[in-house]
C-alpha positions in Angstrom: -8.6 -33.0 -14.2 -7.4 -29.8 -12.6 -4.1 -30.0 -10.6 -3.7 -30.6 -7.1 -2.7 -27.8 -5.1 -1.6 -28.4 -1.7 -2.1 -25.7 1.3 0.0 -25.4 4.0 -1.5 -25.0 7.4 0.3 -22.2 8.7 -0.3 -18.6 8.2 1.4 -15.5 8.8 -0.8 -12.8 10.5 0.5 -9.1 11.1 2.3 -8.9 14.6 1.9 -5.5 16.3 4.3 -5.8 18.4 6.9 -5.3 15.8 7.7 -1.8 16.3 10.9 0.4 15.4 11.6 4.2 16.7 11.3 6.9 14.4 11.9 10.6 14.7 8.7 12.4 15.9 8.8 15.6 13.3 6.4 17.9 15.3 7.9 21.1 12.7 10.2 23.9 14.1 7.2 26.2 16.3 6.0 23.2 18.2 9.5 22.0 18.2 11.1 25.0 19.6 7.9 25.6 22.2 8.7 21.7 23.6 12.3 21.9 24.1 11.8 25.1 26.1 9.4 23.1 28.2 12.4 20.6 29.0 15.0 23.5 29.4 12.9 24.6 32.5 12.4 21.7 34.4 14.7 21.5 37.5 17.5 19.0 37.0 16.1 16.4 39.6 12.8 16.4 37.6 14.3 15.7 34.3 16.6 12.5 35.9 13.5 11.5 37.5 11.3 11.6 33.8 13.8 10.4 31.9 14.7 7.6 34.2 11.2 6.7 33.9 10.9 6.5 29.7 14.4 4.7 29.8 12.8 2.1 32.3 9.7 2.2 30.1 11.2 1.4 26.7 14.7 0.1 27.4 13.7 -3.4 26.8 12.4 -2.9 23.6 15.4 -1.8 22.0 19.2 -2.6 21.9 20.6 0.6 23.5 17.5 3.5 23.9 20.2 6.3 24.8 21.5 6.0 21.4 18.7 6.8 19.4 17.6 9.5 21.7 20.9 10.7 21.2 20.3 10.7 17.2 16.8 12.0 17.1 18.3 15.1 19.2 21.0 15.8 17.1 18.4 16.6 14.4 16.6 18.9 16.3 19.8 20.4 18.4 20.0 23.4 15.8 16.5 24.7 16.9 18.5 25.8 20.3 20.5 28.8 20.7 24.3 28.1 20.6 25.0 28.6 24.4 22.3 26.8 25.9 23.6 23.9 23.3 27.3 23.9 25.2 25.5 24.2 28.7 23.4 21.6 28.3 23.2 18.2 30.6 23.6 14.6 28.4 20.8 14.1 30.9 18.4 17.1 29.2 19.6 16.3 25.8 18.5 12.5 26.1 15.1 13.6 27.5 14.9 15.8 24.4 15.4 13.3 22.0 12.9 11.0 23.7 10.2 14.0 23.1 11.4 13.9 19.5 10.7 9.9 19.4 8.3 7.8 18.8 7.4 3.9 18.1 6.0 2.7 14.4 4.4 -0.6 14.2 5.5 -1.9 11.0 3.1 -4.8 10.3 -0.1 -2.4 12.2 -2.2 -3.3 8.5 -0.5 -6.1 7.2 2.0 -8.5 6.2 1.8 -9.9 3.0 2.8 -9.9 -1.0 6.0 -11.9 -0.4 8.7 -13.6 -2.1 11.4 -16.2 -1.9 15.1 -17.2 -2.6 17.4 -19.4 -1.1 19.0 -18.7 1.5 23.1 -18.4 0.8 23.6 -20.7 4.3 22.6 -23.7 3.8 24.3 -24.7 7.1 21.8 -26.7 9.0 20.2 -28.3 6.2 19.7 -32.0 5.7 19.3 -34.2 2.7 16.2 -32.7 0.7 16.2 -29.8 2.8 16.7 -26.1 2.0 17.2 -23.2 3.8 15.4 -19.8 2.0 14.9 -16.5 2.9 11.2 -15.0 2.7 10.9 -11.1 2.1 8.0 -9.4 3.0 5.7 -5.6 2.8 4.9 -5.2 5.6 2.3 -2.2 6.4 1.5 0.3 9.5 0.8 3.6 10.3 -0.2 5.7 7.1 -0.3 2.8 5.0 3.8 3.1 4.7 5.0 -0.2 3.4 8.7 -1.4 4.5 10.2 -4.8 3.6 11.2 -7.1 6.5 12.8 -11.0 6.4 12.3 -14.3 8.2 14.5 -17.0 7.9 12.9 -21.0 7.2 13.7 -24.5 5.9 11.6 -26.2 3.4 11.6 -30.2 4.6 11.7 -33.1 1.8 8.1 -32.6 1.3 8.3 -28.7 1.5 6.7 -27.9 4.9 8.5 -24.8 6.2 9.5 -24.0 9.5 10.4 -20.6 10.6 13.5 -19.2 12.5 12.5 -18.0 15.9 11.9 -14.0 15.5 14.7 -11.5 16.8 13.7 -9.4 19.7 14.8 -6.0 18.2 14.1 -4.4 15.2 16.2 -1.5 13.5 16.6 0.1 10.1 20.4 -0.1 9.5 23.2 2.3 8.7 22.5 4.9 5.7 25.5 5.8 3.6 25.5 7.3 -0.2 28.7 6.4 -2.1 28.3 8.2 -5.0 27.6 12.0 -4.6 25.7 13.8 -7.6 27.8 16.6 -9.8 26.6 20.0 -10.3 27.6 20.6 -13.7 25.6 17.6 -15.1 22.7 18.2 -12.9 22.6 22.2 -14.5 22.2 20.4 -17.5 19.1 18.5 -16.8 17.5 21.5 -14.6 17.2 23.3 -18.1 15.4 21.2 -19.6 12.6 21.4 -17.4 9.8 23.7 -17.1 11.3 25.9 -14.1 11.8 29.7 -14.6 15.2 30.6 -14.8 15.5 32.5 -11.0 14.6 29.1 -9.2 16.6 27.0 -11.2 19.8 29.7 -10.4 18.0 29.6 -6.7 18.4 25.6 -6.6 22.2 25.5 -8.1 23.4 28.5 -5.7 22.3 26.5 -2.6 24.4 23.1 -4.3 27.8 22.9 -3.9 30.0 21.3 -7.1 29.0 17.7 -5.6 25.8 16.6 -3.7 23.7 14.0 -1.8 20.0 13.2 -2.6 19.5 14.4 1.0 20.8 17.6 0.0 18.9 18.5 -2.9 15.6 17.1 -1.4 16.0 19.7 1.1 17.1 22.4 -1.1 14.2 21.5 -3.3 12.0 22.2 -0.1 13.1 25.5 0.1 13.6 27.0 -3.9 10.5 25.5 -5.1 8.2 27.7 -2.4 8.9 30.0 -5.2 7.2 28.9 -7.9 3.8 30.2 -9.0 0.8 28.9 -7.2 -0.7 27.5 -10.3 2.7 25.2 -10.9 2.6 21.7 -9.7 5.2 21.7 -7.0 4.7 18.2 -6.3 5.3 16.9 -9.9 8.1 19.0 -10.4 9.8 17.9 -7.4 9.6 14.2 -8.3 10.4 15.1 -11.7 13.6 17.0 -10.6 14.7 13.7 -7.9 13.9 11.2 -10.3 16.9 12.3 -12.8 19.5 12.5 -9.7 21.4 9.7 -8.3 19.3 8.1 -5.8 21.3 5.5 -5.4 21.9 4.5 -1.3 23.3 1.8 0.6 21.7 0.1 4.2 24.2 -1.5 6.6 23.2 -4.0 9.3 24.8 -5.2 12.2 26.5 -8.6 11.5 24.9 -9.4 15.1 21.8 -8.6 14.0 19.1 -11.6 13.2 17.9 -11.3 9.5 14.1 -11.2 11.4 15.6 -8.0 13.2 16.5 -5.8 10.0 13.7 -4.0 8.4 14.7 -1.4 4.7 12.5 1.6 5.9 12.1 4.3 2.9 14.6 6.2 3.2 14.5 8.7 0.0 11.5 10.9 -1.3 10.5 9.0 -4.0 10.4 6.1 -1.8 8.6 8.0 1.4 5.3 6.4 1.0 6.3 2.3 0.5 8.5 0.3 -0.5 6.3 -2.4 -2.2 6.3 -5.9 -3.5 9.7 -6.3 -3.6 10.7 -9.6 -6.3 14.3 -10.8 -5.0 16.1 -13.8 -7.0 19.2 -15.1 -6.8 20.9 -14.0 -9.9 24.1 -15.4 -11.8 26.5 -13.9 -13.8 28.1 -15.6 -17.1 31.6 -16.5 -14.7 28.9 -18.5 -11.8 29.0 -15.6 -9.9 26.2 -15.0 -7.9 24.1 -12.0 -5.7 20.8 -11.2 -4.9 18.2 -8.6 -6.6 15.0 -7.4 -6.4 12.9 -5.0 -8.1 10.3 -3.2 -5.9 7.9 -0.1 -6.5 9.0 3.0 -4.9 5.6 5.4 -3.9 5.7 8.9 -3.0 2.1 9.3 -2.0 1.7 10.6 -5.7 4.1 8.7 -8.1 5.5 5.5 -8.4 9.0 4.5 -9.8 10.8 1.1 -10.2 13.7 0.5 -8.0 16.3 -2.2 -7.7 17.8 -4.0 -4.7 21.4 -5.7 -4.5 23.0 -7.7 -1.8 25.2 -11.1 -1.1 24.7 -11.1 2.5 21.5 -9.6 3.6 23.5 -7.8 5.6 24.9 -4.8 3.5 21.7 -3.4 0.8 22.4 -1.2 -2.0 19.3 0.8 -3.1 19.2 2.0 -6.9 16.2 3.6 -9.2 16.0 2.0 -12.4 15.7 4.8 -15.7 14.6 4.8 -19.0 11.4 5.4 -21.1 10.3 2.1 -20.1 11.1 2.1 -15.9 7.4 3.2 -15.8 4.4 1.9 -13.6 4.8 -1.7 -11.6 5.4 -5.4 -11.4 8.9 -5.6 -12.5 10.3 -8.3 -12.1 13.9 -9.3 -13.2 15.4 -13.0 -15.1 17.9 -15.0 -13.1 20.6 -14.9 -15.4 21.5 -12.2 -18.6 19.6 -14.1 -22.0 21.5 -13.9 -25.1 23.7 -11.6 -23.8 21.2 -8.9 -22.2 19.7 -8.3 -19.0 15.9 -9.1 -19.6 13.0 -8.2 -17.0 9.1 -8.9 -17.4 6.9 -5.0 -16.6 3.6 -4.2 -16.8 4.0 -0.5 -18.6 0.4 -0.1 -19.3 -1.5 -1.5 -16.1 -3.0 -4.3 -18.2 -0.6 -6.4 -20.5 2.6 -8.7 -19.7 5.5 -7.0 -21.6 9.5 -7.8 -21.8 12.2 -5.8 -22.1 16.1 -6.2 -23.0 18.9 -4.1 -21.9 22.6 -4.4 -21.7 22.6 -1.5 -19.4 21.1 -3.9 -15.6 19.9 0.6 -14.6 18.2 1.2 -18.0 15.3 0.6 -20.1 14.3 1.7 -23.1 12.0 -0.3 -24.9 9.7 -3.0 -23.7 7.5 -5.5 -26.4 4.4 -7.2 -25.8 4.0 -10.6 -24.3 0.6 -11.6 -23.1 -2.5 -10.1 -23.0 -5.3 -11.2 -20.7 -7.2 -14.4 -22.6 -9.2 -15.7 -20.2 -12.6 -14.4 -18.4 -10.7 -14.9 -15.3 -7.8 -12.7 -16.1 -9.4 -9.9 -18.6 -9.4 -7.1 -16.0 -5.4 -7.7 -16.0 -2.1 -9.5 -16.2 0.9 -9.4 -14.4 3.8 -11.4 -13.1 3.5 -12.7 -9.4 7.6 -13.4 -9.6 10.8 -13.1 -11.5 10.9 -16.3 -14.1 12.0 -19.3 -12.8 14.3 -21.6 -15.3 12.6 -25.5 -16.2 14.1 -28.1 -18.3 10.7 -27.2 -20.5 11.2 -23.5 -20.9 10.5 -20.4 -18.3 7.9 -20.5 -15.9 6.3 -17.7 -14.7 3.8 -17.8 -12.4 1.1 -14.9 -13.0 -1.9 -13.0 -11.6 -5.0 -12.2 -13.3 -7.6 -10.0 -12.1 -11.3 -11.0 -13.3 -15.0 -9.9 -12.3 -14.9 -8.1 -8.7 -11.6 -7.4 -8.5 -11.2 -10.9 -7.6 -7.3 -11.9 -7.7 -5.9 -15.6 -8.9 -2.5 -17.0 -9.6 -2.1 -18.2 -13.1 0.9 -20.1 -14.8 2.5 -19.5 -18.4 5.1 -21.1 -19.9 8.0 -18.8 -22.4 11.0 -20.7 -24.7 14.5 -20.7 -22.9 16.2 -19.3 -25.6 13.4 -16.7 -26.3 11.2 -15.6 -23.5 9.4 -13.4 -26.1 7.9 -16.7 -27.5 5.0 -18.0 -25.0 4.7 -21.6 -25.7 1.7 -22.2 -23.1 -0.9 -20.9 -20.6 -3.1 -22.4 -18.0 -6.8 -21.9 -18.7 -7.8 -21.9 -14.9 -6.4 -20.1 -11.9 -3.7 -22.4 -10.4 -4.2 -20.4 -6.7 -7.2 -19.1 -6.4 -9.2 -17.5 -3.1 -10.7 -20.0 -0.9 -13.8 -18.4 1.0 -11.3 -18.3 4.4 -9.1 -16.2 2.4 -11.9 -13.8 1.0 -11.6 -11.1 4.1 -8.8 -8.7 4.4 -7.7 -5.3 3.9 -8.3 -5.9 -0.3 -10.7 -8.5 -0.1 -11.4 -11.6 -2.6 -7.2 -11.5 -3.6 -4.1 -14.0 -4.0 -0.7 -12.3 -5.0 2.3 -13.5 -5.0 6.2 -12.1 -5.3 8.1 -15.3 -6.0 8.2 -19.3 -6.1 11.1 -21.5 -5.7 11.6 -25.1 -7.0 12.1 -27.2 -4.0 12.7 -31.2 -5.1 10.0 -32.1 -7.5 7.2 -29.2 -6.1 6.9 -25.4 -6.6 6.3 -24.0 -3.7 4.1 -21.1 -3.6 4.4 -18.4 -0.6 1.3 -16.1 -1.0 -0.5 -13.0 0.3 -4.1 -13.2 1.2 -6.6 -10.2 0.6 -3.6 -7.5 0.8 -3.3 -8.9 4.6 -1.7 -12.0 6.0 0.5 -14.5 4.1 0.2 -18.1 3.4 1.9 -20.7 2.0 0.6 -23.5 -0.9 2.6 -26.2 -3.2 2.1 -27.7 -6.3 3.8 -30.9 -8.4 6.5 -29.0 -10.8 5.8 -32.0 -13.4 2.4 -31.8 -13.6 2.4 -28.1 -13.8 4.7 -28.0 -16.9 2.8 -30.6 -18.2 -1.0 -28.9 -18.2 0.4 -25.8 -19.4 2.7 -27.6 -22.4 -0.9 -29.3 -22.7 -2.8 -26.2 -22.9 -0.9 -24.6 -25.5 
């Protein structure tokens, strides 16, 4: 008899009317063409505008003067020096509002999400437990962001959500650690650039540097390459071997519904996808929060790691190594044996695992599983980090059969060696119901992580790349078909 998964009534659907302002880059012509449109309206005109678009939008953010104050200082250099000192705050804030404009973040979707608990478990009663759900959400240009909502899972694992906070923002960038010329020369030689742009690039770098600085340098020096070169490749070859490593800072006021991580770098400028958070501890009990997530250019993807202890203060990191390549990383709770140890799918088809000492590096990954089932031969990958059981890890996994058609599966790996499957399930634990067929990927159920809540898993899931749902299963019964199966 196959086991009894229980649905939850509730799904999430994409909401609109999440928004967040971002700087309107209309390039330096048109940019240069608008502001002198400003600078000749009469000073009662522009009080009169800009009182309007402050009365307009002012209740949609926290303070709307502020970020059209920001979005002005980065265009402020397109105006000559004089007219800069001579101009009104009232003129530069109607400037920065032509240089702004709103981004729905969940416009496509909300979906492929994961699930930890939540480090304040204030609130809770007996049975209960408060977690913290991360999800991609997806707007304009398909750009993928990850945003938060806060619920409790009762004795019997309903969930009920934290009301959502009124205004969204991205947080406070910072970069600690600054890149060093002499060990970036290095790595310039060794690739493929003639020697007058790599001398171009260095000259513009002073003897330390951001990865905002050489992204913009890179814009500049590489114009000089042959046609037939692939600028594009090069570029993410060149950022991929500096420090990319950033840190996010949110208002401790801030709800966590209110904080959305927006890509920041290049490699990231397209999405930041399917992020796999867990709570992970170190050999002394310590304990802080990770997740792995895809970075995506538009061109080239590269794994990424997330680290926090608040969900307040992010820090942002690529991960290296000849095995960092393509997706579905996901990270164990806790170092095996000594070693860090992550599940990948290098090859877009197999389950592999990999052991490092180093938590940034990865060198060599082995096979694990390879698709057994007619349901799964397409491919195989994790749909979470491994949870720990009394029986051995569980990791809950997706397979990919006839039609593109997604389903959840569930294998079973030794404690002591995860290398060592010890059993599969034959059928798709989560599969999608004909309600869930329709979406932006149609005929899919993904997941990014489970939690053990009393005796059930509980199984937050996308559906058809779109909205997200939720589903639970008996943690007993699971362990014991899969035990069974094997």
């Amino acid at each position: 008899m196959k086991l009894e998964v229980r649905r939850a009534n509730v799904r999430l659907n994409p909401d609109v009317r999440k928004v967040i302002p971002r700087f309107f880059n209309t390039g330096e012509e048109r940019g240069r063409a608008l502001i002198n449109r400003v600078l000749l309206l009469p000073a009662d005109e522009v009080n009169e505008v800009l009182l309007h678009v402050q009365d307009e939008f002012s209740k949609r953010y926290s303070n709307i003067k502020v970020i059209f104050e920001k979005h002005f200082d980065l265009i402020k250099h397109l105006l000559p020096e004089k007219e800069l000192l001579e101009l009104s705050i009232e003129k530069k804030l109607l400037i920065g509002s032509y240089f702004t404009m709103e981004y729905s973040l969940e416009h496509a979707a909300l979906f492929n999400p994961s699930i930890v608990e939540d480090p304040d478990q204030s609130g809770a009663g007996e049975g209960e437990k408060n977690v913290i759900i991360s999800f991609r959400a997806t707007g304009e240009g398909h750009i993928s962001s990850l945003i938060f909502k806060r619920a409790k899972l009762s004795k019997n694992a309903d969930i009920q959500f934290e009301p959502a906070g009124k205004y969204m923002n991205e947080g406070r960038v910072s970069q600690k650690k600054r890149n060093d010329k002499e060990a970036f020369r290095e790595l310039l030689s060794q690739t493929i650039l003639p020697k007058d742009v790599r001398a171009d690039i260095l000259n513009r770098l002073g003897d330390t540097f951001s990865y905002k600085q050489i992204e913009t340098v890179l814009k500049t020096s590489l114009h000089a390459l042959p046609a037939g070169m692939a600028r594009n490749k090069l570029r993410y070859d060149i950022l991929s071997m500096v420090n990319t490593t950033y840190e996010l800072h949110f208002q401790s006021d801030s709800l966590l519904s209110e904080r959305v991580i927006f890509p920041v770098t290049f490699t990231e400028k397209n999405g930041i996808e399917d992020a796999r958070f867990i709570k992970f501890t170190r050999e002394d009990g310590s304990s802080t929060y990770m997740a792995t997530y895809t970075a995506y250019d538009g061109s080239f993807i590269l794994p990424h790691l997330i680290e926090t202890k608040d969900f307040l203060h992010f820090k942002m990191s690529a991960l290296h190594g000849r095995a960092a390549i393509n997706k579905n990383f996901a990270l164990f709770p806790r170092k095996i044996n000594g070693q860090y140890a992550m599940i990948s799918r290098i090859d877009g088809v197999n389950n592999y695992i990999m052991f490092s000492d180093d938590l940034y590096l990865w060198e060599t990954a082995i096979l694990l599983q390879q698709p057994m089932y007619p349901w799964e031969f397409v491919q195989i990958g994790n749909a979470g980090s491994p949870i720990e059981t009394e029986k051995g890890w569980l990791i809950i996994t997706h397979g990919v059969g006839p039609m593109r058609k997604y389903c959840l599966g569930a294998s079973l790996f030794d404690l002591n060696d995860p290398s060592k499957e010890l059993g599969r399930l034959k059928y798709p634990l989560l599969m999608p119901e004909e309600e869930e067929r329709h979406g932006y990927v149609p005929n899919v159920v993904y997941s990014c992580g489970t939690i053990i809540h009393n005796d059930k898993l509980f199984i937050p899931y996308a559906v058809s790349d779109y909205a997200t749902s939720f589903a639970t299963v008996s943690l007993k019964a699971l362990l014991d078909e899969i035990v069974n199966a094997g």
